[in-house]
N, CA, C and O of each residue as an XYZ file, in Angstrom:
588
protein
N      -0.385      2.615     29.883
C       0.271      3.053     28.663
C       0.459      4.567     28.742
O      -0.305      5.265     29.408
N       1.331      4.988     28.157
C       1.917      6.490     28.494
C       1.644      7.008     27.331
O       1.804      6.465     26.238
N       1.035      8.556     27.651
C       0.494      8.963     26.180
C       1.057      8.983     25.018
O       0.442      8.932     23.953
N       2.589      9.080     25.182
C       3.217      9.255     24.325
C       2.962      7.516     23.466
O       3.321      7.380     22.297
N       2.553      6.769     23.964
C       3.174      5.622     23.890
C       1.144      5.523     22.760
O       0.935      5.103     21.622
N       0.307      6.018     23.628
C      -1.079      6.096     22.851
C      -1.198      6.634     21.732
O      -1.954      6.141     20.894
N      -0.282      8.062     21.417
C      -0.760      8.817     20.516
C      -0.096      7.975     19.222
O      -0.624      7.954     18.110
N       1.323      7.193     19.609
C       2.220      6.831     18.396
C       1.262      5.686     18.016
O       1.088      5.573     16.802
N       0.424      4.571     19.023
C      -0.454      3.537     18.238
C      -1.750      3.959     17.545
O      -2.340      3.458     16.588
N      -2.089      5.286     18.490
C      -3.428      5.905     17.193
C      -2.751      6.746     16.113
O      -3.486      7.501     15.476
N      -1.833      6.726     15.906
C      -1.192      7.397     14.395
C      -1.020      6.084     13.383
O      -1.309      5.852     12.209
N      -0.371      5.327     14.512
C      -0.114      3.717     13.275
C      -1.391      3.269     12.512
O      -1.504      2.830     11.367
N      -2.463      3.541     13.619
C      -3.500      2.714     13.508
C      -4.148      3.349     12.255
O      -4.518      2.783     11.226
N      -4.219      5.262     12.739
C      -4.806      5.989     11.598
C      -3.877      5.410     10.003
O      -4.460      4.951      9.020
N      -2.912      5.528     10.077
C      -2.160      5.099      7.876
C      -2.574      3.927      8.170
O      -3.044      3.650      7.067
N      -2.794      2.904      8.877
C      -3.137      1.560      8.492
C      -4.262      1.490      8.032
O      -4.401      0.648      7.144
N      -5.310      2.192      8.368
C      -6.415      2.233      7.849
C      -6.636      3.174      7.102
O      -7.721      3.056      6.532
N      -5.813      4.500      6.728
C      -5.520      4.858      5.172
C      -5.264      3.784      4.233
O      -5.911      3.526      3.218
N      -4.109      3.110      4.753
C      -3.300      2.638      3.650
C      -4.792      1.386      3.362
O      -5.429      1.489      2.314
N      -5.067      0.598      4.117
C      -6.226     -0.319      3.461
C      -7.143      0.218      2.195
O      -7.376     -0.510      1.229
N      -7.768      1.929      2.334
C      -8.747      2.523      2.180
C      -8.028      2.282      0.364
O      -8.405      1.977     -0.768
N      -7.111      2.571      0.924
C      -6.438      3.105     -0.897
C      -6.231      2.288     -1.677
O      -5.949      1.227     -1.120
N      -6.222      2.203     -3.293
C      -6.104      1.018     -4.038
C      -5.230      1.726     -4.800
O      -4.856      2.867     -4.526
N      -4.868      1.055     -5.803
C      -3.267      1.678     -6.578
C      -4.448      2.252     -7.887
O      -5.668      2.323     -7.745
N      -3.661      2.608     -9.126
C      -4.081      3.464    -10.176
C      -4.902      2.540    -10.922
O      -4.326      1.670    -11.574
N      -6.671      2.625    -10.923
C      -7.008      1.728    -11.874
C      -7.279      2.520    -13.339
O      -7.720      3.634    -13.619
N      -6.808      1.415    -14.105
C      -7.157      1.911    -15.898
C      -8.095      1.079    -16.748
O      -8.356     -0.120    -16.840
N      -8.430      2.018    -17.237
C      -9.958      1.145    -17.759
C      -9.626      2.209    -19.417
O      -9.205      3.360    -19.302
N      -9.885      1.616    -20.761
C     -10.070      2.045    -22.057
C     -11.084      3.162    -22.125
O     -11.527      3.493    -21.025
N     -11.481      3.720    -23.018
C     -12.942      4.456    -23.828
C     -13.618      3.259    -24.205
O     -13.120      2.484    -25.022
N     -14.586      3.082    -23.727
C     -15.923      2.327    -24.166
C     -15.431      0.557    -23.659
O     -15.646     -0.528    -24.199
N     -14.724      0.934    -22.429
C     -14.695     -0.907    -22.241
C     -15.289     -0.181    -20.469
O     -15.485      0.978    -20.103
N     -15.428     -1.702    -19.648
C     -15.699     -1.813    -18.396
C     -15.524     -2.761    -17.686
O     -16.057     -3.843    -17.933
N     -14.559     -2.522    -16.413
C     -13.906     -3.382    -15.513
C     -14.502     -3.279    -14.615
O     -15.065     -2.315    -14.096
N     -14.404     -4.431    -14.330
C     -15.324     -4.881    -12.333
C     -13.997     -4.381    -11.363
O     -12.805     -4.442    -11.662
N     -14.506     -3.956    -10.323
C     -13.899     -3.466     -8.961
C     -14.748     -4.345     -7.900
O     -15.928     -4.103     -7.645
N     -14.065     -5.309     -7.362
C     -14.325     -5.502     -6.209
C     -14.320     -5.050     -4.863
O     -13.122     -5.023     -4.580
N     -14.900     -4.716     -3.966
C     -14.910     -3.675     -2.753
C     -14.567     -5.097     -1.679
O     -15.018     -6.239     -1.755
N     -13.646     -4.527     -0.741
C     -13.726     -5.406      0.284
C     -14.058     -4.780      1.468
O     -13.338     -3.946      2.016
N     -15.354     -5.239      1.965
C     -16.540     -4.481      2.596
C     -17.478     -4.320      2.019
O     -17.408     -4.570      0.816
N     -18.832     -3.818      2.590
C     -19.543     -3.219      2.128
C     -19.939     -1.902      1.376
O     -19.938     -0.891      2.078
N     -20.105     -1.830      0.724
C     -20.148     -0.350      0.270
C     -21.867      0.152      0.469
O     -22.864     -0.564      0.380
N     -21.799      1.409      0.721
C     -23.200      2.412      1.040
C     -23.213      3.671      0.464
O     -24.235      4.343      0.603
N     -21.977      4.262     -0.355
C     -22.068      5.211     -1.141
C     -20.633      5.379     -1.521
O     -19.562      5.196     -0.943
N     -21.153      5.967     -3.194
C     -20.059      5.829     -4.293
C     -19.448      7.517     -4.757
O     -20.386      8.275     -5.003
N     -18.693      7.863     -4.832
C     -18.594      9.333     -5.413
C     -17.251      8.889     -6.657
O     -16.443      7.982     -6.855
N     -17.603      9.967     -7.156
C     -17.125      9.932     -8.571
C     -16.611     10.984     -9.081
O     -17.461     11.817     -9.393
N     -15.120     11.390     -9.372
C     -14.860     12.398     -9.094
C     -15.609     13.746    -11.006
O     -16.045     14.873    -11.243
N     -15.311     12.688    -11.588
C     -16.168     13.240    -13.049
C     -16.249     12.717    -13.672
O     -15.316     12.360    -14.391
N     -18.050     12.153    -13.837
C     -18.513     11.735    -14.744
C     -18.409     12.280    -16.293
O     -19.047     11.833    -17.246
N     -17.971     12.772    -16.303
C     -17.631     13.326    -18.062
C     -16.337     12.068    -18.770
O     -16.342     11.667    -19.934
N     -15.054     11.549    -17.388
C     -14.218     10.702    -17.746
C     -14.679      9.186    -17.509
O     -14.408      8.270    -18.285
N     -15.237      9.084    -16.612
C     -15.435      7.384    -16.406
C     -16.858      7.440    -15.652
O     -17.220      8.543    -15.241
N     -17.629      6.401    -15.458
C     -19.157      6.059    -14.882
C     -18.689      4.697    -14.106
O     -17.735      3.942    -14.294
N     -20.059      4.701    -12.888
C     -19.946      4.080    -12.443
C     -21.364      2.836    -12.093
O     -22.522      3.206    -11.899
N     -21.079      1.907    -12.084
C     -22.559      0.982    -12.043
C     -22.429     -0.027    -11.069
O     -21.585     -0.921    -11.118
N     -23.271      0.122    -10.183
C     -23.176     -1.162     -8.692
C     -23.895     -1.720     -8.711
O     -25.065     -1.407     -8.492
N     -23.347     -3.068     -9.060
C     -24.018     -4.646     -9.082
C     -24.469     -4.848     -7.168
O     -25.611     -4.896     -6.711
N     -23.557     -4.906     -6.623
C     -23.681     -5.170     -5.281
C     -22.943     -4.206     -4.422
O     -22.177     -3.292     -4.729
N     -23.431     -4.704     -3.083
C     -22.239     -3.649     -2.116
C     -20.821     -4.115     -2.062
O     -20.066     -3.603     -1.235
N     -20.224     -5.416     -3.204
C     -19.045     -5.531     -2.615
C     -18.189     -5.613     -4.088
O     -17.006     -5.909     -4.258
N     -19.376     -5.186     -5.232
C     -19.127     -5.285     -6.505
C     -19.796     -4.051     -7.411
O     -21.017     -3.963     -7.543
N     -18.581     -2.825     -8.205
C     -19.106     -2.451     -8.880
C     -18.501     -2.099    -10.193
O     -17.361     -2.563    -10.236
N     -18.797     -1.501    -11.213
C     -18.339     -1.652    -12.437
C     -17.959     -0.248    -12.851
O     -18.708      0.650    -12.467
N     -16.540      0.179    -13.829
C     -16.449      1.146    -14.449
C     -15.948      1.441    -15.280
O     -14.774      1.149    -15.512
N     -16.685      2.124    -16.008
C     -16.979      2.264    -17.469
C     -15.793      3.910    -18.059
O     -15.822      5.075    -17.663
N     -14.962      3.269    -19.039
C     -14.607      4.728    -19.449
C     -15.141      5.024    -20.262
O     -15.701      4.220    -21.007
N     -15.171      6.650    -20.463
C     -16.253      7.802    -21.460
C     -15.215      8.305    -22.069
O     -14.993      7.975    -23.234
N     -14.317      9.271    -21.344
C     -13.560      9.939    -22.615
C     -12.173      9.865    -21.681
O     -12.158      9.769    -20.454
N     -10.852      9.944    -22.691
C      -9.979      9.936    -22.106
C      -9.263     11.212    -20.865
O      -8.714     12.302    -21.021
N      -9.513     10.641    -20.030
C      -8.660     11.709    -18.630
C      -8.399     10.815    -17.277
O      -8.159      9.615    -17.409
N      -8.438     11.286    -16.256
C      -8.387     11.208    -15.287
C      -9.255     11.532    -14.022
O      -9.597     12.715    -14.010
N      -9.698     10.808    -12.969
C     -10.635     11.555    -12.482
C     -10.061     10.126    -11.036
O      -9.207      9.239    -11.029
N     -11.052     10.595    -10.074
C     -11.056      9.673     -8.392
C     -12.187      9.098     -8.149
O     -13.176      9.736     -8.509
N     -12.403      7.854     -7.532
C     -13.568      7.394     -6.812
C     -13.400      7.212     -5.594
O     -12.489      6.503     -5.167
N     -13.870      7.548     -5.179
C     -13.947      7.107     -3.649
C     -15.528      6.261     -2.765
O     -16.749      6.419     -2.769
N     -14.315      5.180     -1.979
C     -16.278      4.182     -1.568
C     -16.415      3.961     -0.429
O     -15.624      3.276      0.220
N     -17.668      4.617      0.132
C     -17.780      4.982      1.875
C     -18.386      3.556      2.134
O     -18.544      2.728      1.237
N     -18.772      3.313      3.715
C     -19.137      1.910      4.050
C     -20.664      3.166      4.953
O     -20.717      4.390      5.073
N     -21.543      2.155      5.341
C     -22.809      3.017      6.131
C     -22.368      3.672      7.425
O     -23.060      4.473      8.054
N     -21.150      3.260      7.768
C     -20.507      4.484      9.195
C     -20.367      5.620      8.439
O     -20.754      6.678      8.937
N     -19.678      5.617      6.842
C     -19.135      6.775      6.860
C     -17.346      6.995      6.073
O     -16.788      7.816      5.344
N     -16.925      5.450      6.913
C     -15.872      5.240      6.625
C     -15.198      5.225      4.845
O     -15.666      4.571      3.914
N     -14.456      5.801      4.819
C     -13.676      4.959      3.423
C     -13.050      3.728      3.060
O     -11.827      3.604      3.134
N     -13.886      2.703      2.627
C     -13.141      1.452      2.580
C     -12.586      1.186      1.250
O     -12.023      0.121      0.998
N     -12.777      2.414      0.132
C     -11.539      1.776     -0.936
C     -11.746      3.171     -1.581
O     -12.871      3.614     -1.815
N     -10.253      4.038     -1.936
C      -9.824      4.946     -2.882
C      -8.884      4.949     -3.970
O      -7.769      4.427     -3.975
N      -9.520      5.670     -5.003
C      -8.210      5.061     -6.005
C      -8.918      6.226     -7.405
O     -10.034      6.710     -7.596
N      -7.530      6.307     -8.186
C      -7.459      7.121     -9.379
C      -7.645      6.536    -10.528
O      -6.945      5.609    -10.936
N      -8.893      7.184    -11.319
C      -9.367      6.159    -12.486
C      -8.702      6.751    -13.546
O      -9.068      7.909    -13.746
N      -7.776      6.300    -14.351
C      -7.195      6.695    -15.710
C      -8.127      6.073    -16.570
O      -8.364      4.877    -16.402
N      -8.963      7.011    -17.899
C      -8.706      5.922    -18.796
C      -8.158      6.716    -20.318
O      -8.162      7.874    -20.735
N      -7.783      5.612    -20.753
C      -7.278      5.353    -22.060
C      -7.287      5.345    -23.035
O      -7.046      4.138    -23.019
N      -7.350      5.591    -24.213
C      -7.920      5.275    -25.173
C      -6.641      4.026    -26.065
O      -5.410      4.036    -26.088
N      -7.411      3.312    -26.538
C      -7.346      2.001    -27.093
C      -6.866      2.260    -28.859
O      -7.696      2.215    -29.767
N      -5.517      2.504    -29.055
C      -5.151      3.285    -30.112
C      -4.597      2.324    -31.058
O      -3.743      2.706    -31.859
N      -5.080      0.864    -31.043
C      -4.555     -0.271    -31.271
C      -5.073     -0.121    -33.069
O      -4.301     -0.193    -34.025
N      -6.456      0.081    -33.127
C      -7.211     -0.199    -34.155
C      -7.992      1.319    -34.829
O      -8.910      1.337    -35.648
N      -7.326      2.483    -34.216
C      -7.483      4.052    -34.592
C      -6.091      4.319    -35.684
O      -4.890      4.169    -35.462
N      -6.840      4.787    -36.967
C      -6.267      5.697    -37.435
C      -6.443      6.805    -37.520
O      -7.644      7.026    -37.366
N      -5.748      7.913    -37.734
C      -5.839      9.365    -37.947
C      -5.124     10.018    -39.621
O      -3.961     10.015    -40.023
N      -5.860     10.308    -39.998
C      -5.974     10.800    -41.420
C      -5.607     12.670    -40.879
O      -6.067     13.398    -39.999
N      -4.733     12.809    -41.779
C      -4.173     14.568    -41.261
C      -4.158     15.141    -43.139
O      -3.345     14.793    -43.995
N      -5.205     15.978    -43.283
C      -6.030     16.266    -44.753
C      -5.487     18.049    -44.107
O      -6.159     18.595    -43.232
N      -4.250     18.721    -44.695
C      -4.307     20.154    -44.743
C      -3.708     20.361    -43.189
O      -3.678     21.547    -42.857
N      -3.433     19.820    -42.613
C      -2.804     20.188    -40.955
C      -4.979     19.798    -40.083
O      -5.337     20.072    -38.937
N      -5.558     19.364    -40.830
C      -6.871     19.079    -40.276
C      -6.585     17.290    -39.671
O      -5.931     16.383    -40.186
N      -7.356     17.334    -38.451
C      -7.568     15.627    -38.178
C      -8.542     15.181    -38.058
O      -9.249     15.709    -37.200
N      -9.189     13.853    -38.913
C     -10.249     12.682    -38.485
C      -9.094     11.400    -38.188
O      -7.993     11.005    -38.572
N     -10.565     10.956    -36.893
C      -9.897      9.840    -36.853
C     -10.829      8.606    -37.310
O     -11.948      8.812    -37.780
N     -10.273      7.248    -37.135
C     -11.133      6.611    -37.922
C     -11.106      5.254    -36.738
O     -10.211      5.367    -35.900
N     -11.837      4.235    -36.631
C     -11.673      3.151    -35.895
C     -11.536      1.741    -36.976
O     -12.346      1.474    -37.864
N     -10.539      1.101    -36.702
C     -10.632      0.617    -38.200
C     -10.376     -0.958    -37.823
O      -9.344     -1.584    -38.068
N     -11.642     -1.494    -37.122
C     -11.870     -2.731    -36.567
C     -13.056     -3.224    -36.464
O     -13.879     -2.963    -35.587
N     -13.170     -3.950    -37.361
C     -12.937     -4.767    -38.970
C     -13.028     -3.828    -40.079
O     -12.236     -4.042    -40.996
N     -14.108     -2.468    -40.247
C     -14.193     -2.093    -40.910
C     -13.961     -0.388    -40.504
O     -14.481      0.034    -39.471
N     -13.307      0.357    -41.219
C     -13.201      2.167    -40.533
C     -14.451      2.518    -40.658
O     -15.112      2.336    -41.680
N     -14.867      3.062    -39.595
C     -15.690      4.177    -39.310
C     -15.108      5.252    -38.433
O     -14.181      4.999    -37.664
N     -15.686      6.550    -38.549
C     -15.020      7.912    -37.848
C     -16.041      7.759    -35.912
O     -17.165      7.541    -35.460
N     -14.516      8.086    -35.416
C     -15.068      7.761    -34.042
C     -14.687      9.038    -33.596
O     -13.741      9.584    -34.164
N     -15.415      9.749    -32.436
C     -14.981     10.890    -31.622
C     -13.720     11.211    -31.204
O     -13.275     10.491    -30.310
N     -13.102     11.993    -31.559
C     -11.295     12.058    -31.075
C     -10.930     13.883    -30.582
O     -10.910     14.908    -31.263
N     -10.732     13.683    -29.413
C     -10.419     14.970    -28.977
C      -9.214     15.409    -30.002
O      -8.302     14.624    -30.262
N      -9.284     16.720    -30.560
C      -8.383     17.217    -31.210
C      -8.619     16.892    -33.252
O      -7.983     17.196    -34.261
N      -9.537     16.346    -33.031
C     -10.523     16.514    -34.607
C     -10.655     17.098    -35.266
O     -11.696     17.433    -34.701
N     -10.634     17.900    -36.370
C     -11.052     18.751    -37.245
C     -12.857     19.319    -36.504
O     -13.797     18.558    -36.276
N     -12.832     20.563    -36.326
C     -13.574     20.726    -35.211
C     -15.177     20.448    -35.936
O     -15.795     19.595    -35.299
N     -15.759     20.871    -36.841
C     -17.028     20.192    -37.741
C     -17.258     19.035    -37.973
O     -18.425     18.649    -38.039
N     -15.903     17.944    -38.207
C     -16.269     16.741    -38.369
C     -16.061     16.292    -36.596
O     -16.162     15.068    -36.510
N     -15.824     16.894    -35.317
C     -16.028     16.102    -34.061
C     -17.458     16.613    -33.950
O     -18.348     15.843    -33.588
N     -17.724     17.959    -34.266
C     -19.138     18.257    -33.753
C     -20.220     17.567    -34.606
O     -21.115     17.627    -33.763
N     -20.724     17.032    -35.529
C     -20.807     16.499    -36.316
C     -20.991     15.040    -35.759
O     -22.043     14.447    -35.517
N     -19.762     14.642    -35.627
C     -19.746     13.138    -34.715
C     -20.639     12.738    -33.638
O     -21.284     11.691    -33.594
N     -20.610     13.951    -32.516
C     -20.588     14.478    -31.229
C     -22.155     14.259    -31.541
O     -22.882     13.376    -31.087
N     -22.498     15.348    -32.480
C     -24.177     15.261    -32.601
C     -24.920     14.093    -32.554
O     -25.853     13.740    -31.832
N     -24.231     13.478    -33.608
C     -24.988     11.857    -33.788
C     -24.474     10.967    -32.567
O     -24.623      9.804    -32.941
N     -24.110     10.974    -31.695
C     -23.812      9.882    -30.682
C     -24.715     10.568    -29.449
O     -25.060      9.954    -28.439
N     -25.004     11.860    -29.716
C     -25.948     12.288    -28.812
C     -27.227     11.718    -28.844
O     -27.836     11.282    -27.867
N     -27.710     11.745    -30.309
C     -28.830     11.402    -30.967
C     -29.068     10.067    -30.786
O     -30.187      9.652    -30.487
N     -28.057      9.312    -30.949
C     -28.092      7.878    -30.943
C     -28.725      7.786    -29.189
O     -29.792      7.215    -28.964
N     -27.901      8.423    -28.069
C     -28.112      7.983    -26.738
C     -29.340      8.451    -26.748
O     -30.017      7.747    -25.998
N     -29.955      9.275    -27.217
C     -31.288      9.989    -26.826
C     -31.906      8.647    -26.972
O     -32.223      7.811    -26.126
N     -32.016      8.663    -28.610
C     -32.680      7.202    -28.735
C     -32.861      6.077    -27.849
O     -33.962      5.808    -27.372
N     -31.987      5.522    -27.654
C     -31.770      4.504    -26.581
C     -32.289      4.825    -25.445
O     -32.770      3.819    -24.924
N     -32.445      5.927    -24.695
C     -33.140      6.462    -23.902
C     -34.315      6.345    -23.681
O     -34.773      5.854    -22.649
N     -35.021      6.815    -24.692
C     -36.277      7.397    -24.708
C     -36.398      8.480    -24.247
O     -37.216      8.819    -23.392
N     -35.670      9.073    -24.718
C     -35.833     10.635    -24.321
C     -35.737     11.865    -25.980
O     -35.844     13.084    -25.852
């Protein structure tokens, strides 16, 4: 085989095994969580920011993710060589199905109003009633914690 003829099948070979590595745009809500199946093993998870989405591994060929607040962020999932066997961009969403927003003076709360309204965290809030919010959901996780 003539090099020229080597270098063009280790280039094919390299995007073919990009293109496997990569998965298309996954979207996941605020406060829901979708399973990702890995095909392969997986041996380590990175996450590009936990502030937008979390991540939880049932198994090496199964793991779960959770959205936190609405943005954007990457995961990427190595195999024990090293390799990347699945990449992909986590959007999430927020779920604006059952949110209202009350606008009192050019001020905003929002409200979640499924079955009954209560005020839920909303970027762009009337800034006392998010901090306010913010506090008590802290408080609440502490709890749950034990911390």
């Amino acid at each position: 085989m003539s090099i020229l003829t080597k270098s063009c099948a280790l280039a094919l070979a390299g995007s073919l095994l990009a293109a496997t590595a990569a998965a298309g745009q996954l979207s996941v809500e605020t406060n829901k969580t979708v399973p990702v199946r890995i095909k392969g093993a997986a041996a380590s998870i990175v996450l590009g920011n936990k502030n937008v989405a979390d991540v939880a591994v049932h198994s090496e060929n199964l793991i779960f993710i959770t959205g936190k607040s609405f943005g954007t962020t990457n995961l990427m999932v190595f195999n024990k060589a090293g390799d990347q066997i699945y990449s992909t961009d986590v959007v999430v969403t927020l779920n604006s199905a059952n949110l209202v927003t009350v606008n009192r003076s050019g001020q905003n709360y929002t409200y979640d109003c499924a079955p009954e309204c209560r005020p839920v965290i909303s970027i762009g809030d009337q800034t006392d009633y998010f901090g306010a919010l913010s506090e008590q959901h802290q408080n609440v996780q502490e709890m749950n914690t034990g911390n």
